[in-house]
C-alpha positions in Angstrom: 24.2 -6.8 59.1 24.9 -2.9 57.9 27.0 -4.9 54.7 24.5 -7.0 53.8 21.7 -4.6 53.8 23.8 -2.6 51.5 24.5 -5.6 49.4 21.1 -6.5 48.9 19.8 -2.8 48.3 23.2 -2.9 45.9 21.8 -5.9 44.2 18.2 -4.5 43.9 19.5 -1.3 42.2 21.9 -3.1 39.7 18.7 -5.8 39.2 16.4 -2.7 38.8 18.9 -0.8 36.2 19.4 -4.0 33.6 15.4 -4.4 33.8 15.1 -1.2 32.5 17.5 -1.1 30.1 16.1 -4.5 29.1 13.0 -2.5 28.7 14.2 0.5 27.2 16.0 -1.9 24.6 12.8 -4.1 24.1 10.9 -0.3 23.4 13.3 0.6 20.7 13.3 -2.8 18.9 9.2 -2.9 19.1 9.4 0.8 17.7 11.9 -0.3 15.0 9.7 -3.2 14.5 6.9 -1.1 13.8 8.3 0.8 11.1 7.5 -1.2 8.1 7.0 1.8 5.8 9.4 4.7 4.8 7.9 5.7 1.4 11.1 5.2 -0.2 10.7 1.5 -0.8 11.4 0.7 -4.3 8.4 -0.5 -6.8 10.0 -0.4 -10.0 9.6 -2.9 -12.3 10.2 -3.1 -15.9 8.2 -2.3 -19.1 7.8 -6.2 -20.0 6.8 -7.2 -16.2 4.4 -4.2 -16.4 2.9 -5.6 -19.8 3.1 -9.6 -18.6 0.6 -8.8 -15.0 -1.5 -6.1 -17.1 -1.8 -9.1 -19.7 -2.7 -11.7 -17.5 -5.0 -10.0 -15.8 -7.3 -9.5 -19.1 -6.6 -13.1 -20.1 -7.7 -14.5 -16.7 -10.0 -12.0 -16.1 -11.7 -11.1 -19.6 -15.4 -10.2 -18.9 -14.2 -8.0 -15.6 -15.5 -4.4 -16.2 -12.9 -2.6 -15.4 -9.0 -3.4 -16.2 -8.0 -0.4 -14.7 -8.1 3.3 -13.7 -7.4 7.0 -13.0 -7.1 9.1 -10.1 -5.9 12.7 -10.4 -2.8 14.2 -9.0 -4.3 16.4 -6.3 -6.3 13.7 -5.0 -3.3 11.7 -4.5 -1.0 14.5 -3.1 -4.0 15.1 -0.7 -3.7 11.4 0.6 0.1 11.9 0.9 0.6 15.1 2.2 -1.6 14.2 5.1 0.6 14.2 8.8 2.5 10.9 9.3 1.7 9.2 5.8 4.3 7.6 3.9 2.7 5.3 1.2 -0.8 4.4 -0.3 -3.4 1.5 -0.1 -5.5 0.5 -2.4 -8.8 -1.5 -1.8 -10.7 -3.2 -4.4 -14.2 -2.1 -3.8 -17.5 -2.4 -5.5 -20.1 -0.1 -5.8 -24.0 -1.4 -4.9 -25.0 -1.8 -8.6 -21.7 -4.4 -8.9 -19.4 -1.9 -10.7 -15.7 -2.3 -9.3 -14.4 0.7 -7.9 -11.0 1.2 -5.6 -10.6 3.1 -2.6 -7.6 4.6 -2.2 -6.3 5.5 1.9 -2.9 6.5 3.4 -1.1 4.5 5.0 1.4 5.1 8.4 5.0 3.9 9.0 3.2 1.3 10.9 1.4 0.0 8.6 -2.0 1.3 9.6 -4.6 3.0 7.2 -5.0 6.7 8.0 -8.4 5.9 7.7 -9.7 9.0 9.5 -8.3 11.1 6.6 -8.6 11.9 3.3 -10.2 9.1 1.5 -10.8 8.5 -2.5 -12.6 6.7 -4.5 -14.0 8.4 -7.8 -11.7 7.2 -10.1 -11.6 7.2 -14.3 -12.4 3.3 -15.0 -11.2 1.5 -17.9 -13.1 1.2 -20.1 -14.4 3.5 -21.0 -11.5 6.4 -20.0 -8.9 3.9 -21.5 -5.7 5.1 -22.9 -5.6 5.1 -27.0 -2.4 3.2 -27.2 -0.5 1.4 -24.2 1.4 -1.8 -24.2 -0.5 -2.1 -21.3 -3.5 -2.8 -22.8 -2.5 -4.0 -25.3 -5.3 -6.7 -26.4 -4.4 -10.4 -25.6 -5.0 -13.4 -27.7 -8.2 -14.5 -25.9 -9.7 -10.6 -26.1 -12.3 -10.1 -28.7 -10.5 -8.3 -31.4 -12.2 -4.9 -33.4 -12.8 -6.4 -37.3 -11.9 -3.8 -39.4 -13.3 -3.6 -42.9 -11.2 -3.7 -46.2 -12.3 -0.8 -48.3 
């Protein structure tokens, strides 16, 4: 009766220990899981793909008020230097009087808006802050063009 008791106690403990190492192995992958940001993910794209979505956002898009826009450094540094943030989000917004505007949050390794932070919104809209020459605003075929007069 004394073996079996410590059988069974011996199979509860060994039972017990791969439970929690099941556990402890479910943990890290759900932790691993949840890291879906680093802020070393790689954005880049090239002049002409720049130019091409800039583009066809004016051509589908050519009475929108705004086509883009400019936040300072600091602000953006503020966002990103704040505890535990690793990229940006951007929401399109719109003030009550219809202009567009975008607010601009940090974001977690988990994916989650560090909403609770620093925040920003008051951007440069173009127009009018526009730069003077960009290919990537660049006027497209459907765009009104500026006549200019022969002298």
């Amino acid at each position: 009766m004394q073996k079996l008791s410590w059988l069974i106690l011996g199979a509860a403990v060994l039972f017990a220990s791969v439970g929690l190492m099941a556990l402890n192995d479910a943990e890290q992958t759900k932790k691993e899981a949840k890291a879906m940001f680093t802020g070393h993910e790689d954005h880049s794209i090239s002049l002409d793909q720049a130019i091409q979505f800039t583009k066809n956002f004016r051509t589908n898009h050519p009475y929108a008020q705004a086509n883009s826009g400019v936040f300072g450094k600091d602000a953006m540094l503020k966002i990103l230097n704040q505890e535990d943030v690793v990229a940006l989000r951007l929401y399109y917004g719109e003030f009550d009087d219809g202009r567009p505007n975008m607010v601009v949050v940090g974001v977690t390794e988990d994916g989650n808006d560090k909403y609770e932070g620093e925040l920003a919104e008051l951007w440069f809209p173009c127009p009018p802050f526009c730069p003077y020459e960009s290919p990537l605003n660049e006027p497209t075929d459907e765009e009104p063009q500026e006549e200019t007069s022969a002298q």
